[in-house]
N, C-alpha and C positions, 0 to 999 in steps of 0.2 A: 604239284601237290599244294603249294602255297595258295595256288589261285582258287583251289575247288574248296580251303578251309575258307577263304573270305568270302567266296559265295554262300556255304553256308552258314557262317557267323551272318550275312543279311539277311538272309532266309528266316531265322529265327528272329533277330529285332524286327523285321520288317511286320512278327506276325506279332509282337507285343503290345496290340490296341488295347488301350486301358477304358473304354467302353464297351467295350464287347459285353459287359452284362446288363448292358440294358440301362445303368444308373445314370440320369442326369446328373450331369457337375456343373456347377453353379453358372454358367452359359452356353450350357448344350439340352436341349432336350432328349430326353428317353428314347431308344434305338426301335422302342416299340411301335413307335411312332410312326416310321416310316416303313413299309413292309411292300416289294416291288412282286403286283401280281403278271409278271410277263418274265416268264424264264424261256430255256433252251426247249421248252414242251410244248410251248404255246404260251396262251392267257389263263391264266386260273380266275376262270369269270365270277366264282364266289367271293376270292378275295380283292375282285375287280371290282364289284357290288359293295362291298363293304367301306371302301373307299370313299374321301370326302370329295367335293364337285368345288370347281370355282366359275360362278355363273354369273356373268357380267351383262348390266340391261343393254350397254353399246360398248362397243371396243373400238370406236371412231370418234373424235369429236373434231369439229373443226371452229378453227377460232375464228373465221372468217378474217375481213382487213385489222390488222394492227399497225401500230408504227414502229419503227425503229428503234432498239434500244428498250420495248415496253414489256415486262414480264406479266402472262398470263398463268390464269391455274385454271386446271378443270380436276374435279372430282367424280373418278368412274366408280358406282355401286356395283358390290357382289354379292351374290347368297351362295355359302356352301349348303348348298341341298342334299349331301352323302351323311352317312350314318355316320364317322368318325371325324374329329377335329384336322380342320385346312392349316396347314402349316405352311407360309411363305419364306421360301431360305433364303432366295434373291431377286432385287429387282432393279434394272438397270434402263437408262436410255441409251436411244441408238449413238447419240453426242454429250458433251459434257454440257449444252446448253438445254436437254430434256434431263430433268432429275424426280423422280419417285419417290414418294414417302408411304409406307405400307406398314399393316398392323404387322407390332414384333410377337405380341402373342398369336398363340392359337386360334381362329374363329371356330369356336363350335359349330354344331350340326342344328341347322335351323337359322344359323343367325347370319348376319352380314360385314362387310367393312366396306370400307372406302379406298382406294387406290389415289391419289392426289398427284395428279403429275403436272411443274410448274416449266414452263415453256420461255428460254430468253433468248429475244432477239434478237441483242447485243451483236452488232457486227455479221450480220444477217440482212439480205434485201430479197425482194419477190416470193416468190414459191415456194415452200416448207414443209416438206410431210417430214413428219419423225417416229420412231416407234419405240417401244417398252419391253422387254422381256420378262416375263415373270416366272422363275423357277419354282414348284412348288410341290408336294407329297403325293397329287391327284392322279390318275390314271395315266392323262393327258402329258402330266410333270409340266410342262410348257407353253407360259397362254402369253400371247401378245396384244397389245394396245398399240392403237396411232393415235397423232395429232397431225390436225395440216393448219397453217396458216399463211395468209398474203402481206407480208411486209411493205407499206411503205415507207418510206424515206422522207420525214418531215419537212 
């Protein structure tokens, strides 16, 4: 009897999200924001449509030869081309020597950002490919970016 009141004493905390109405609090954005058109029915292709795009001109670059030790950046552009604001929640490299800087606000609909990802070769030789994951609000939710570079050793 003891076990089945502690299950449901979690049961009920477990459901006391203090977002659930939608209100941003001072470093959350509004739940409205993110609305998942893929349930247990299929795709709901209207609100699939409605949906913002993240559309990047290359998701490849290559730094070509670098040397040892030499930090590179490249900056990938995107356009969300969807009718509602591209929200980026996270963006990580595949190592702690690929690092992402990504707009914290919203990109509206129409417009673009930059993805900046700075590449160190610090204790690194030859052949390099690295990648990016980018979690975000869009149909997709999941887009990735490489880098490859040729390390040499001064």
């Amino acid at each position: 009897m003891k076990r089945y009141l502690i299950i449901l004493f979690l049961g009920f905390a477990a459901c006391n999200n203090s977002n659930t109405t939608g209100n941003a609090g001072k470093d959350r954005l509004p739940v409205s924001l993110v609305n998942n058109p893929r349930s247990a029915n299929g795709m709901d292709t209207v609100a699939a449509a409605m949906k913002p795009t993240m559309e990047f001109n290359d998701t490849l670059h290559d730094f070509g030869p670098i040397h040892a030790d030499e930090k590179v950046t490249y900056e990938f552009s995107f356009m969300n081309n969807g009718k509602t604001p591209l929200i980026i929640t996270s963006a990580y490299g595949s190592c702690g020597c690929t690092v992402p800087e990504y707009p914290r606000d919203a990109v509206q609909p129409g417009k673009g950002g930059i993805m900046k990802v700075t590449f160190n070769s610090a204790g690194k030789s030859g052949h390099q490919e690295k990648s990016v994951t980018i979690h975000t609000n869009t149909v997709r939710s999941v887009h990735m970016l490489y880098i490859k570079a040729d390390i040499t050793v001064k």
